[in-house]
KELO-287817 format. One record per atom (N, C-alpha, C): x, y, z; residue in one letter; atom name; chain. Coordinates in Angstrom, 3 decimals, always signed. Example, Ala and Ser with C-alpha at 12.3 -4.5 7.8 and 13.67 -1.06 7.14 Angstrom:
REM residues 2
NODE         xx         yy         zz   residuo   atomo   cadena
NODE    +13.190     -5.690     +7.800         a       N        A
NODE    +12.300     -4.500     +7.800         a      CA        A
NODE    +13.200     -3.300     +7.800         a       C        A
NODE    +12.850     -2.250     +7.080         s       N        A
NODE    +13.670     -1.060     +7.140         s      CA        A
NODE    +12.900     +0.030     +7.870         s       C        A
//
This chain:
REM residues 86
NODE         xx         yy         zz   residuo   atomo   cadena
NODE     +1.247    +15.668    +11.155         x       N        A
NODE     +1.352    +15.322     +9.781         x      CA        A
NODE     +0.040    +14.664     +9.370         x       C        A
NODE     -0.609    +14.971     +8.252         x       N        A
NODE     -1.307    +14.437     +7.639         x      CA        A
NODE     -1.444    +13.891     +6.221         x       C        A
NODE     -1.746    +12.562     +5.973         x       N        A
NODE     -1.597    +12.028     +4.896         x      CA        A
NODE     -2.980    +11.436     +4.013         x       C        A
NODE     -3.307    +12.033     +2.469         x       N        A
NODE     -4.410    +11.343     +2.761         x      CA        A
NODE     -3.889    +10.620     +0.711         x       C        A
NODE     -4.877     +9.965     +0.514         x       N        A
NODE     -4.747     +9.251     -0.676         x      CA        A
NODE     -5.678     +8.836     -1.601         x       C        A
NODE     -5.919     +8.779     -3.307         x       N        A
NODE     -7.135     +8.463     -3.471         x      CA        A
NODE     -6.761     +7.241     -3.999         x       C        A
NODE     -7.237     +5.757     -3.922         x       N        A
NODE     -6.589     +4.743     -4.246         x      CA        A
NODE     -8.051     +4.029     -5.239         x       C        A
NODE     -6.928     +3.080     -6.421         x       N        A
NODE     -8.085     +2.478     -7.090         x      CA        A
NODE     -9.309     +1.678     -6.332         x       C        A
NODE     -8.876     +1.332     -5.170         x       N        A
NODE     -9.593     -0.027     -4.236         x      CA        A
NODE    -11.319     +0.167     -3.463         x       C        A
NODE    -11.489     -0.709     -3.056         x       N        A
NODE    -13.040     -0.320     -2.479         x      CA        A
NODE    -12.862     -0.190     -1.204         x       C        A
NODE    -13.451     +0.474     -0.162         x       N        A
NODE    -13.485     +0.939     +1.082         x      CA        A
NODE    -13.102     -0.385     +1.878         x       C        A
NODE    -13.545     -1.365     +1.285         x       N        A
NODE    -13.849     -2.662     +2.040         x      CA        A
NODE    -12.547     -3.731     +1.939         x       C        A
NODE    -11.949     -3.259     +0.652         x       N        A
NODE    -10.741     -3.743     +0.350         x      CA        A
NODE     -9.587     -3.195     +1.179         x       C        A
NODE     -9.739     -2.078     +1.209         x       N        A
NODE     -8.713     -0.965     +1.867         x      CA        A
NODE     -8.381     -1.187     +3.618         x       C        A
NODE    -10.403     -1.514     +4.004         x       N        A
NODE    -10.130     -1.788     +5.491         x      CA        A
NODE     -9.563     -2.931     +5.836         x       C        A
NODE     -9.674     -4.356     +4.623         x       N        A
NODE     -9.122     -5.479     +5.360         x      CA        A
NODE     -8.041     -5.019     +5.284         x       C        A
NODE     -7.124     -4.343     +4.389         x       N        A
NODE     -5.748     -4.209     +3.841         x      CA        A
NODE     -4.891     -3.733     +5.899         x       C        A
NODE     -5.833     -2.597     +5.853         x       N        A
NODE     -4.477     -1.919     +7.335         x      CA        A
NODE     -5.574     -2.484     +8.506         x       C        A
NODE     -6.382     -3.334     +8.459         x       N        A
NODE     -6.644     -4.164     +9.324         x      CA        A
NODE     -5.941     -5.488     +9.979         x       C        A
NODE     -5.135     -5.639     +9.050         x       N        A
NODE     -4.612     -6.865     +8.602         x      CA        A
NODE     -3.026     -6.980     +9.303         x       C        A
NODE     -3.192     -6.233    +10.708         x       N        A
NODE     -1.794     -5.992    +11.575         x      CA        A
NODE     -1.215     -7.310    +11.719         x       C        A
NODE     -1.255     -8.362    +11.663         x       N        A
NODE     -0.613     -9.252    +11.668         x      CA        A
NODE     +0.001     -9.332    +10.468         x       C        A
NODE     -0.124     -9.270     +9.275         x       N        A
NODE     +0.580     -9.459     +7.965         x      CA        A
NODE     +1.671     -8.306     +7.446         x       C        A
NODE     +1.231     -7.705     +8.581         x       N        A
NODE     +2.059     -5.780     +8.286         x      CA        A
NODE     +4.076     -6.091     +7.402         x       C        A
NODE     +4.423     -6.971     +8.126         x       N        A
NODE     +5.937     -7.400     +7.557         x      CA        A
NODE     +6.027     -7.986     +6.241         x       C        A
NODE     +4.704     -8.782     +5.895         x       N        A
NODE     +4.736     -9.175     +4.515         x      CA        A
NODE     +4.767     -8.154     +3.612         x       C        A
NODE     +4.491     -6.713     +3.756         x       N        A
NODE     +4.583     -5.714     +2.749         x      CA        A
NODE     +4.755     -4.191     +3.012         x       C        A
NODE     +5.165     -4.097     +4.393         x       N        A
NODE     +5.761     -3.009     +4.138         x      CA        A
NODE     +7.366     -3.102     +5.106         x       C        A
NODE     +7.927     -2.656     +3.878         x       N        A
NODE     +9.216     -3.144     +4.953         x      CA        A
NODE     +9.939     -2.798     +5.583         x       C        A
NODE     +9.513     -1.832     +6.360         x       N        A
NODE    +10.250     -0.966     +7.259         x      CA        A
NODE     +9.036     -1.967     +8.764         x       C        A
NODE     +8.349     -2.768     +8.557         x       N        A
NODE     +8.038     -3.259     +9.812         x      CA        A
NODE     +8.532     -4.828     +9.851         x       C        A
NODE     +9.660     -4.640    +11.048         x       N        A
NODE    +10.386     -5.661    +11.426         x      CA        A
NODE     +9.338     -6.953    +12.241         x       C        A
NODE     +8.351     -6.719    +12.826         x       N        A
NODE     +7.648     -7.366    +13.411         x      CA        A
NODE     +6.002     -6.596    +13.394         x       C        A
NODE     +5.156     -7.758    +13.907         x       N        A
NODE     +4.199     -7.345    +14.214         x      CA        A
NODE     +3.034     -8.221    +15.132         x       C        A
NODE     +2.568     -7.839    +16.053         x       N        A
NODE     +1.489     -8.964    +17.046         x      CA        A
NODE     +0.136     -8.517    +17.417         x       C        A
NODE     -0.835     -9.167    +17.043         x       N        A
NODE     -1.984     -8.541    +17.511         x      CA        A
NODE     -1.904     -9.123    +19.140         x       C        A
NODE     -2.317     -8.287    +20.312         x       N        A
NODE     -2.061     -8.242    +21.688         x      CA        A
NODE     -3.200     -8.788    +22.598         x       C        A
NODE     -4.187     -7.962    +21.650         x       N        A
NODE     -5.795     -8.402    +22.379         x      CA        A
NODE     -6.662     -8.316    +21.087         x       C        A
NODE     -8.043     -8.961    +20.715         x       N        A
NODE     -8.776     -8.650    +20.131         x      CA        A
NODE    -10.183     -8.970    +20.663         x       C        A
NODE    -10.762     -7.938    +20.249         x       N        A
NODE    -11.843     -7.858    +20.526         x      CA        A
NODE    -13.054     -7.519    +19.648         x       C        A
NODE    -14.164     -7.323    +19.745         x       N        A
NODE    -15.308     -7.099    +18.993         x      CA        A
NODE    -14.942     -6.177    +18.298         x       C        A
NODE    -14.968     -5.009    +18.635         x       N        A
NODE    -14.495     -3.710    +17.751         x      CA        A
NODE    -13.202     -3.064    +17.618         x       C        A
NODE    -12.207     -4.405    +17.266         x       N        A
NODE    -10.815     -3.984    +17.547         x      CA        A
NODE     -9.899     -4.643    +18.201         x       C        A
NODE     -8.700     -4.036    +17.781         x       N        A
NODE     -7.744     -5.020    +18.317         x      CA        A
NODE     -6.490     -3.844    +19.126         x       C        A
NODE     -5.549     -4.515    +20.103         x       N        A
NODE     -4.980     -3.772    +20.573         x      CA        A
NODE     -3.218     -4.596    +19.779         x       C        A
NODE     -2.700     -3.672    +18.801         x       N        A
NODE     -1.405     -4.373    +18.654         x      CA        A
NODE     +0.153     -3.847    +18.783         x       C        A
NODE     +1.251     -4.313    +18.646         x       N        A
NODE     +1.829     -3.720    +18.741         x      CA        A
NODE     +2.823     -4.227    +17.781         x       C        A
NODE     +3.281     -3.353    +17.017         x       N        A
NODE     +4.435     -2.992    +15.803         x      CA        A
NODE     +6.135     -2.867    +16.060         x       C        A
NODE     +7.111     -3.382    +15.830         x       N        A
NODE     +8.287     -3.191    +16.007         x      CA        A
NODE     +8.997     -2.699    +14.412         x       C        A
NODE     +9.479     -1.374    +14.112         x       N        A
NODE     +9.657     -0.654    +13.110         x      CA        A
NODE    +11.193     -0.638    +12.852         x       C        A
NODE    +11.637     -0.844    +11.253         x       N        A
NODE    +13.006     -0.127    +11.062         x      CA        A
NODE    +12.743     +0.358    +10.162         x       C        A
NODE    +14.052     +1.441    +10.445         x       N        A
NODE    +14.099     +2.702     +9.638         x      CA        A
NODE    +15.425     +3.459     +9.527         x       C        A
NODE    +15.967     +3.594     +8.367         x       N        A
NODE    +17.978     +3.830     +8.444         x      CA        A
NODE    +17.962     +3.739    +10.179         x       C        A
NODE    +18.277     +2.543    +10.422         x       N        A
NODE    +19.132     +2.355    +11.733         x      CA        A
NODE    +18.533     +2.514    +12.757         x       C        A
NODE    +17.141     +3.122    +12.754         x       N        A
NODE    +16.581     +3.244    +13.873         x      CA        A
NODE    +15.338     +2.325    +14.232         x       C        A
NODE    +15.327     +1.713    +15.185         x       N        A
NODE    +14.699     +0.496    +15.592         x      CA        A
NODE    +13.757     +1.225    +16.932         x       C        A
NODE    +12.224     +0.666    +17.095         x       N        A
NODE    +11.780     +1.352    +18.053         x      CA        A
NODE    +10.149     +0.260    +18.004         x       C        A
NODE     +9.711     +0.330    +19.092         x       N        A
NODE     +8.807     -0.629    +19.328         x      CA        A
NODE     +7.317     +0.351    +19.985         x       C        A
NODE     +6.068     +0.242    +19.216         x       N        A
NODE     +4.845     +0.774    +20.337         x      CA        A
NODE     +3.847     +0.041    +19.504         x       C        A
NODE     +3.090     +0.575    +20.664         x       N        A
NODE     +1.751     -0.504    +20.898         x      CA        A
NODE     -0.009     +0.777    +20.741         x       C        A
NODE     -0.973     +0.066    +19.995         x       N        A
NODE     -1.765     +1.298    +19.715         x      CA        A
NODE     -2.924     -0.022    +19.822         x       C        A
NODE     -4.408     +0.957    +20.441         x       N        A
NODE     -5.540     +0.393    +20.139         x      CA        A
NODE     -6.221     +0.922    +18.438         x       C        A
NODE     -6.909     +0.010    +18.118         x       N        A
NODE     -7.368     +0.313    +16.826         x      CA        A
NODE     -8.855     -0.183    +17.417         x       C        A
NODE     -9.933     +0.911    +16.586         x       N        A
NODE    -11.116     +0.318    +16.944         x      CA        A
NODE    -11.646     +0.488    +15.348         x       C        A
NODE    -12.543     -0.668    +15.064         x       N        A
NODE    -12.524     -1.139    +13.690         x      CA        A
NODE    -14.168     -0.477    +13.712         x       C        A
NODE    -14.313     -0.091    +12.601         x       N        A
NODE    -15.539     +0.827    +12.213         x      CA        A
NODE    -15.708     +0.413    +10.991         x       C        A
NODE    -15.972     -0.918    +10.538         x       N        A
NODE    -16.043     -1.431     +8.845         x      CA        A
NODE    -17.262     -1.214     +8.254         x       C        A
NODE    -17.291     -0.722     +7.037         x       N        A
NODE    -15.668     -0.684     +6.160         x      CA        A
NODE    -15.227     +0.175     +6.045         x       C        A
NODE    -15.562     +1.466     +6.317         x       N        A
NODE    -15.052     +2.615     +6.095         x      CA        A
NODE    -14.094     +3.636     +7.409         x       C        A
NODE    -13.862     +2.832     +8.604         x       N        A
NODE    -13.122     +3.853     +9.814         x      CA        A
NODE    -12.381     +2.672    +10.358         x       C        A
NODE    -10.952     +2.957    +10.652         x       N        A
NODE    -10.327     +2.930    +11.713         x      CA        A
NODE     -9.415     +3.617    +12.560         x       C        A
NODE     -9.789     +3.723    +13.667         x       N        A
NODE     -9.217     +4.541    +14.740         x      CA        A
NODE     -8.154     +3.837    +15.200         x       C        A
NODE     -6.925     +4.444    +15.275         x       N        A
NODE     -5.599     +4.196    +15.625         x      CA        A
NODE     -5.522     +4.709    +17.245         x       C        A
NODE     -4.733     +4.759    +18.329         x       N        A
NODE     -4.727     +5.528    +19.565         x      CA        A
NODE     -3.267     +4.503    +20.125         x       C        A
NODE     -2.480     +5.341    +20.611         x       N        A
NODE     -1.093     +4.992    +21.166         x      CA        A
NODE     -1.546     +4.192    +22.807         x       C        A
NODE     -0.709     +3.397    +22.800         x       N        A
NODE     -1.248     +2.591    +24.124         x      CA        A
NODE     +0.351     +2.742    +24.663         x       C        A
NODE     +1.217     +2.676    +24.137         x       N        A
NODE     +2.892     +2.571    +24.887         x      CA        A
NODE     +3.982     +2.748    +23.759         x       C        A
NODE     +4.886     +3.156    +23.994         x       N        A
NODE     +6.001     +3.604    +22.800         x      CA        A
NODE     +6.811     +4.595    +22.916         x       C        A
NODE     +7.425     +4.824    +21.851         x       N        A
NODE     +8.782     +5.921    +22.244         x      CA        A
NODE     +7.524     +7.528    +21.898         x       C        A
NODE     +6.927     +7.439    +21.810         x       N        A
NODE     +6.109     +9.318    +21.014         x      CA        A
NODE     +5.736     +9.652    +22.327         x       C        A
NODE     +5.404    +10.964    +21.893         x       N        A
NODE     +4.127    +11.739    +22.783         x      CA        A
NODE     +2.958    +11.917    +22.371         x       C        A
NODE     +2.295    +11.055    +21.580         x       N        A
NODE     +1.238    +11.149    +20.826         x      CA        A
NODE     +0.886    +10.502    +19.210         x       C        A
NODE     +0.254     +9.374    +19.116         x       N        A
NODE     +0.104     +8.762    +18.016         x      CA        A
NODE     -1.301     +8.410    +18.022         x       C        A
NODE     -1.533     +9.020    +17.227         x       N        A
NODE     -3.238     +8.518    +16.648         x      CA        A
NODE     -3.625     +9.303    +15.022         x       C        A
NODE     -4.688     +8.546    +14.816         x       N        A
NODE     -5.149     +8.334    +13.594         x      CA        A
NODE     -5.911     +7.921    +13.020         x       C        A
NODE     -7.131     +8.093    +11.958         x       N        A
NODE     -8.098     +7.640    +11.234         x      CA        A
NODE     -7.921     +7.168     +9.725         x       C        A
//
């Protein structure tokens, strides 16, 4: 699946916005939790606990931060066979 969007905001606005994995429950609300795990220079490793009609499920992804304009998503543990994303 691919999703893409053209939004009023500036590149720079946008990256703090889904950078911002710790605040993820304050606004979208299908995420029940959220923890950054490790951080580091170019990124953080976190992991998300999600609901969704009834279904509850927990994984963990590296993000490597490319500001202001890239971040790389990559599945580290979870229920998929594959999660990643730019």
């Amino acid at each position: 699946m691919e999703r893409q969007a053209l939004v009023p905001y500036s590149p720079q606005a946008m990256f703090d916005l889904v950078s911002a994995v710790d605040r993820y429950p304050q606004f979208l609300p299908w995420c029940a939790s959220s923890r950054i795990l490790v951080q580091r220079d170019d990124g953080i490793d976190a992991s998300l606990q999600v609901r969704f009609k009834g279904i509850q499920q927990q994984f963990s992804t590296r993000n490597l931060h490319q500001a202001p304009g890239l971040i790389r998503m990559q599945l580290l543990d979870g229920p998929f066979e594959r999660l990643e994303g730019s």
